[in-house]
C-alpha positions as CSV (number, residue, x, y, z in Angstrom):
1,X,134.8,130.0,45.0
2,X,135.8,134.1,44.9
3,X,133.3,136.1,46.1
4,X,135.5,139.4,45.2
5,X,133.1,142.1,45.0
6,X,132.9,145.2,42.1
7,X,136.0,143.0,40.3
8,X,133.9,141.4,37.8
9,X,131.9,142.5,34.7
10,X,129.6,140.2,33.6
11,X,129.8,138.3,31.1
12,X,127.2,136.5,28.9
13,X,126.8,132.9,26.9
14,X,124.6,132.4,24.0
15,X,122.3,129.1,23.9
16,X,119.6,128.6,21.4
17,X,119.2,132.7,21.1
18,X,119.1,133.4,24.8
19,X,121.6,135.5,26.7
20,X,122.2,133.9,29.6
21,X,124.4,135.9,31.9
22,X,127.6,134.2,34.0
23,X,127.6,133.6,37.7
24,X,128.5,137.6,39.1
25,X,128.9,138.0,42.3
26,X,126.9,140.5,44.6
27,X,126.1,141.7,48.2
28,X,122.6,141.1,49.8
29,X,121.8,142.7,53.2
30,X,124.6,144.1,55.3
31,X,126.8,143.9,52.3
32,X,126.7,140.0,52.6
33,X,128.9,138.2,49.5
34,X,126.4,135.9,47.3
35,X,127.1,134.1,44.2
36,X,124.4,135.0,41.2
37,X,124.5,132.4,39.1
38,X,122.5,130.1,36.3
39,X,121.5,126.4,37.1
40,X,120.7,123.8,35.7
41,X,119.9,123.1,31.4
42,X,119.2,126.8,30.7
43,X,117.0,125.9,27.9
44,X,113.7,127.5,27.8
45,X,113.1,127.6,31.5
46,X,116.3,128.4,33.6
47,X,116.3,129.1,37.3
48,X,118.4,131.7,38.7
49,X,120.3,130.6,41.8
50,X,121.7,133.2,45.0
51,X,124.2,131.5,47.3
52,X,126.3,132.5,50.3
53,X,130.2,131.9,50.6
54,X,129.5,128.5,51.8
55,X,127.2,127.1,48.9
56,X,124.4,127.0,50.3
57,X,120.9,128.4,48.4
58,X,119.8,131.7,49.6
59,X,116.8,131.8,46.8
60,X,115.8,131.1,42.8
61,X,113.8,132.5,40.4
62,X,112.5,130.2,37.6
63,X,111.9,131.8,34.4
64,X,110.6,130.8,31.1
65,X,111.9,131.9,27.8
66,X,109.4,133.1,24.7
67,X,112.2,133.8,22.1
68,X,112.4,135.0,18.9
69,X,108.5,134.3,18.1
70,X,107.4,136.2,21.3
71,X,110.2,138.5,22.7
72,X,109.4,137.8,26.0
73,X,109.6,135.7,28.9
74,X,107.4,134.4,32.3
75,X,108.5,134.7,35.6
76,X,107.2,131.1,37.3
77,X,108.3,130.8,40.4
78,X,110.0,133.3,42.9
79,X,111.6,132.3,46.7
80,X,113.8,133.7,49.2
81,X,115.1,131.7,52.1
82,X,115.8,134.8,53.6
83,X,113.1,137.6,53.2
84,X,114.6,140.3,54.6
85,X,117.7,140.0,52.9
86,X,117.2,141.4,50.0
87,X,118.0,138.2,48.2
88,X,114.3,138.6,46.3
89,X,115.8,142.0,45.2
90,X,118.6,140.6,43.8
91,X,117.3,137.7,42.0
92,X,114.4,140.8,40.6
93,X,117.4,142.7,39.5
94,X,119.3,139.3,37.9
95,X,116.1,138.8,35.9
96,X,115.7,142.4,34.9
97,X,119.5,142.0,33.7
98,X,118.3,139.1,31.1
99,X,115.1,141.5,30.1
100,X,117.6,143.7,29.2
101,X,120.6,142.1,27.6
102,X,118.3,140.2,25.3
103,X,116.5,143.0,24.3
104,X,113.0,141.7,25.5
105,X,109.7,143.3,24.8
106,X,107.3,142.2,27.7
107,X,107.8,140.6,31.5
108,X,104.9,139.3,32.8
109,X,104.5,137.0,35.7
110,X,101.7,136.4,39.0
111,X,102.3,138.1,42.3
112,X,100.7,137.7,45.5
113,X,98.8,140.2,47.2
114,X,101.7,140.4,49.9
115,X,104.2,141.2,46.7
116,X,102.6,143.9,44.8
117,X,104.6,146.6,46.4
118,X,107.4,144.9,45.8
119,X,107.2,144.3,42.3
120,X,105.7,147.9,42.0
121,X,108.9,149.0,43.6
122,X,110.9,148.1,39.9
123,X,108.2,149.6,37.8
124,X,105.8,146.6,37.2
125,X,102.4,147.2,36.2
126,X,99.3,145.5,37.6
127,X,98.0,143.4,34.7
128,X,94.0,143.2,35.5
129,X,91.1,143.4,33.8
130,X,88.8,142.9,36.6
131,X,86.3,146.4,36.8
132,X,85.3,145.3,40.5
133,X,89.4,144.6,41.6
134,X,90.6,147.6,40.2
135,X,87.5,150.0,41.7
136,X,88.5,148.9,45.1
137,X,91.7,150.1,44.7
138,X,90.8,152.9,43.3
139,X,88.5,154.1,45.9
140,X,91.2,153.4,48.5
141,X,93.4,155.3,46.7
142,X,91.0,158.4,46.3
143,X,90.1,158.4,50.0
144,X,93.8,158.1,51.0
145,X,95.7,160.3,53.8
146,X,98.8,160.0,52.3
147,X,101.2,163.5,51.5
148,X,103.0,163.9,47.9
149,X,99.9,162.1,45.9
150,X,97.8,164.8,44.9
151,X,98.5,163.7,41.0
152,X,97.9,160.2,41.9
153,X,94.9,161.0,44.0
154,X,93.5,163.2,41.1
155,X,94.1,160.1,38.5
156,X,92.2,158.2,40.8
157,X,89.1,160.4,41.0
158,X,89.4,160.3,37.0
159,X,89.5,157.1,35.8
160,X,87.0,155.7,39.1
161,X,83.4,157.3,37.5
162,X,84.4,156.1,33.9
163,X,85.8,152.7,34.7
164,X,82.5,152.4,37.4
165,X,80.4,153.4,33.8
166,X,81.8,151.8,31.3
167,X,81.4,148.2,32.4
168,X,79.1,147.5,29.3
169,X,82.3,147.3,26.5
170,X,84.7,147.4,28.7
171,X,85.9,143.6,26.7
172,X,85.8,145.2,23.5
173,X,88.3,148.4,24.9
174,X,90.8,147.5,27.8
175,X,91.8,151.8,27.8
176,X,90.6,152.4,30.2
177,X,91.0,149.3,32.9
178,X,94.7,149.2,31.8
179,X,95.1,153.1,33.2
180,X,93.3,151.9,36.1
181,X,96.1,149.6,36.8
182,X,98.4,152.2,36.2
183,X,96.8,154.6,38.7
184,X,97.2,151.7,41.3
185,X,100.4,150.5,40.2
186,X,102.0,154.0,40.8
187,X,100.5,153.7,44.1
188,X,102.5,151.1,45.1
189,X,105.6,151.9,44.0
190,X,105.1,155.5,45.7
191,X,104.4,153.4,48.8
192,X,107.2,151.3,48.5
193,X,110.1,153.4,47.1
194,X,108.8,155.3,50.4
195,X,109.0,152.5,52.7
196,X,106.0,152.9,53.5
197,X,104.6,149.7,54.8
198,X,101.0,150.8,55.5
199,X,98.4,152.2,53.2
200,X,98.2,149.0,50.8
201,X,94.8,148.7,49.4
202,X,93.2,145.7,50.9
203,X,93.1,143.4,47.8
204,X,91.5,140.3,48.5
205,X,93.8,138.4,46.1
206,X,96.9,138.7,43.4
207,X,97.0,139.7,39.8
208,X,99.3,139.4,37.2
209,X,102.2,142.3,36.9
210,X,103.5,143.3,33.6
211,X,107.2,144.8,33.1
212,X,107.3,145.8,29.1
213,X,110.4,147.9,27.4
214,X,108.6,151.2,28.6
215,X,108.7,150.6,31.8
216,X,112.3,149.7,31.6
217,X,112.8,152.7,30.2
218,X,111.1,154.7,32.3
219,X,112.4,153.3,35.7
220,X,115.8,152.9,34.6
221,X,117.3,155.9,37.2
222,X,116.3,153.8,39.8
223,X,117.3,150.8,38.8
224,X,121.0,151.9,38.1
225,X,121.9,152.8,41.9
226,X,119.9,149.6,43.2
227,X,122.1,147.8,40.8
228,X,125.0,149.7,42.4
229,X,123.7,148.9,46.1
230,X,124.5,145.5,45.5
231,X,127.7,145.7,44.0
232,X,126.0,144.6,40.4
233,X,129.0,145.7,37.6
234,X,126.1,146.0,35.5
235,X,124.5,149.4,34.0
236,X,120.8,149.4,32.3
């Protein structure tokens, strides 16, 4: 198996409308050579695989396909052997990849509590429409030390009183829950874009993250050179 790195564009295979992307190969941690590759029936759920020089699994990320009807598709399941590799980086990045090169419209999947920064980190939203999870954040937020988050802070101190307010048709209009989320989710990508491992609101349990076309869009600069980091030949 070659684990040249930067040598290879990848290249893509068609199967019952999905583009399914090749096995590339990338760096993790320390500029560690993996292989970033598909297993399995790739039919509509497909499991990305990572893999050092020797074979052996580093991590996978399950995915299920909603395409043409839907234009989207589900993350299921995420693990990383190795943590602090970056190998859950790379296998977010792999998946962002097939979000782009089949032109999808929505990303939604579950995350932990312990994960929300790090989905934040890419530009996922928090997708809640809890009033008492999303106050609790809020408030957090509002009362936070933190330098650089004045606008974030003010956002906060907007949407808390209305959100706190409107709990009587807050089913019939999700406005102003969804910017809620927003407030929070911008947060926690300041936070972690920052490395900055304290300060997380204490949630008491996971949500559901969205990542639509806008927030590819959107976070696209950053996404570029964290493609780059890991020796990705692949440009969003």
């Amino acid at each position: 198996m070659s684990f040249a790195i930067g040598s290879n564009t990848i290249k893509f295979v068609e199967k019952k409308g999905i583009q399914f992307f090749e096995g590339f190969n990338a760096t993790i941690k320390n500029q560690k050579p993996v292989r970033v590759f598909f297993d399995g029936e790739m039919d509509k759920v497909a499991s990305i695989h990572v893999n050092d020089q020797k074979g052996n699994r580093l991590g996978f990320y399950d995915l299920e396909f909603h395409k043409p009807n839907k234009a989207s598709m589900e993350g299921v399941q995420l693990y990383a052997d190795t943590p602090n590799e970056n190998v859950g980086e790379v296998l977010s990045l792999a998946s962002l990849i097939e979000f782009s090169k089949n032109r999808l419209n929505n990303f939604r999947l579950f995350s932990f509590k312990e994960t929300l920064p790090f989905y934040a980190r890419f530009g996922f939203i928090l997708d809640n429409d809890n009033p008492d999870f999303i106050l609790k954040a809020l408030n957090y937020i509002k009362k936070s030390k933190l330098n650089h988050i004045d606008e974030i802070k003010y956002k906060a101190n907007f949407f808390y009183p209305k959100i706190e307010h409107s709990e009587e048709y807050l089913k019939q209009d999700k406005f102003l829950l969804e910017r809620g989320c927003k407030v929070i989710s911008d947060y926690l990508k300041y936070l972690s874009r920052n490395r900055i491992r304290k300060n997380v609101p204490p949630f008491e349990n996971g949500t559901f993250v969205k990542f639509t076309d806008w927030e590819f869009e959107t976070n696209r600069i950053y996404l570029n050179p964290l493609l780059k980091s890991h020796n990705i030949d692949y440009k969003f």
